[in-house]
N, C-alpha and C positions, 0 to 999 in steps of 0.2 A: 756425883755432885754436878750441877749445870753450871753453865759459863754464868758469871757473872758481867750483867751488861755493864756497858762502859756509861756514864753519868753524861748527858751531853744539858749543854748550856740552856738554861731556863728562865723565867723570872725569879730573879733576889737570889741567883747562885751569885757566887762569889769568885769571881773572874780572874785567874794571874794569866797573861798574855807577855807578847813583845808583838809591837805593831810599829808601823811606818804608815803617814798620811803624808800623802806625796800629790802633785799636780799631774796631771795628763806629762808634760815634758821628762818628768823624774826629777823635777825639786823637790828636797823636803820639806814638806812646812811644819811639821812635829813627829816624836818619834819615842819611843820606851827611851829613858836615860840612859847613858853610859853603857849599856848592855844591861842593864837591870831591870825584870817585867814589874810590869804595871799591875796593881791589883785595885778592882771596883767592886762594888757590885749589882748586881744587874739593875736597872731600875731607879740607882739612889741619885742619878739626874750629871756624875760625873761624864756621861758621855752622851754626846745627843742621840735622840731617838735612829736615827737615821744612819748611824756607824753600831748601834746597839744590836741594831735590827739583824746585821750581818750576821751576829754571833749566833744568835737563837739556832741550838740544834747540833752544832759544832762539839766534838771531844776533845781532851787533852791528847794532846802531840799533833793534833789537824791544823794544817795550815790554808790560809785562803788570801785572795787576793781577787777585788772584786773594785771596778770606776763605778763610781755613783753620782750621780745626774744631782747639780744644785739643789734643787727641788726639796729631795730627803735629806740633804744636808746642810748647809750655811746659809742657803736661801739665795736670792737676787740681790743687786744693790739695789738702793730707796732714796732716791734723791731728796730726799724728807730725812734723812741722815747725812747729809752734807751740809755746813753751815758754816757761817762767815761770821769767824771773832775779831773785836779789834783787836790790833798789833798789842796793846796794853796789859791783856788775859796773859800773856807770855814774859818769865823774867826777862827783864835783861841782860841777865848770867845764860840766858840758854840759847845757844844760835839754831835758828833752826832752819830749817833746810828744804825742800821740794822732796819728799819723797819718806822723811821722815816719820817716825812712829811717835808719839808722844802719850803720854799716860795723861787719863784729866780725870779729876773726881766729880763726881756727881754730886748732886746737891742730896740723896740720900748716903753720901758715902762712899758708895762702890768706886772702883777703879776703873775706866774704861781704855781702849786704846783709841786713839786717832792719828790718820795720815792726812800729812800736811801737802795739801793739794797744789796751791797756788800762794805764794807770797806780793804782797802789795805792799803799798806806804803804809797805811795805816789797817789794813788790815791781813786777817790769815784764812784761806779755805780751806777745812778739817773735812775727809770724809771718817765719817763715822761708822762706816758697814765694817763688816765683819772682813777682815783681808781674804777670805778665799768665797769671799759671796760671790756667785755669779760663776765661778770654776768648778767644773768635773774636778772628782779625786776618784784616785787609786787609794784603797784600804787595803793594807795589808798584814795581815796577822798569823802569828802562831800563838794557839793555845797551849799554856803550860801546864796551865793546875785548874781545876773544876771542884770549889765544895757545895751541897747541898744549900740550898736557900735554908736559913734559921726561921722556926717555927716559932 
């Protein structure tokens, strides 16, 4: 009987990992919870294209750690996503601060994040990029488990 090959990572396999997305200095900026791997699967848009990308090829127990250039991942910032709300758009229960993250909704809903750039009298400067646009990461992952893409 022949070896049986090992299943390595594909489109619409089905992913359980433990990763670390960390800055060039070794911040974390997100990471598998509590010790508990992450499961996706490939393709269904949970992880952008560009952290996805690393996986393709990889088996379960391979680990890899790999910096990836802005570019394939969170992109540039856009000064075209910084924008000045008056001081009023903000409760007056919520003090806010230089440096702060604040959630805002969208006029369709969604939840977005923004950092509060600059405070004035009457008004607030929100950047609205993505917090790691513009910064190299380090990805790093162990694969756990590997199932077949479902047909």
């Amino acid at each position: 009987m022949g070896d049986v090959e090992a299943l390595t990572i594909g489109a619409g396999c089905e992913v359980t990992m433990h990763f670390t997305l960390a800055l060039e200095d070794g911040t974390v900026a997100d990471a598998s919870i509590d010790g508990e791997p992450m499961t996706f699967n490939m393709g269904d848009g949970t992880m952008i294209e560009g952290l996805e990308m690393v996986l393709y090829g990889l088996k379960a127990g391979e680990k890899q750690s790999l910096s990836i250039e802005p570019r394939d991942t969170f992109g540039f910032p856009d000064e075209e996503n910084i924008h000045t709300l008056p001081r009023t758009e903000f409760s007056d229960d919520l003090k806010i601060e230089e440096g702060m993250i604040v959630g805002f909704s969208t006029p369709s809903g969604e939840e977005i994040p923004g950092a509060i750039m600059e405070i004035k009298d009457d008004d607030v400067k929100v950047d609205f990029n993505h917090p790691l646009a513009g910064h190299e990461v380090v990805f790093s992952v162990e694969i756990v488990d590997i199932k077949p893409a479902q047909q």
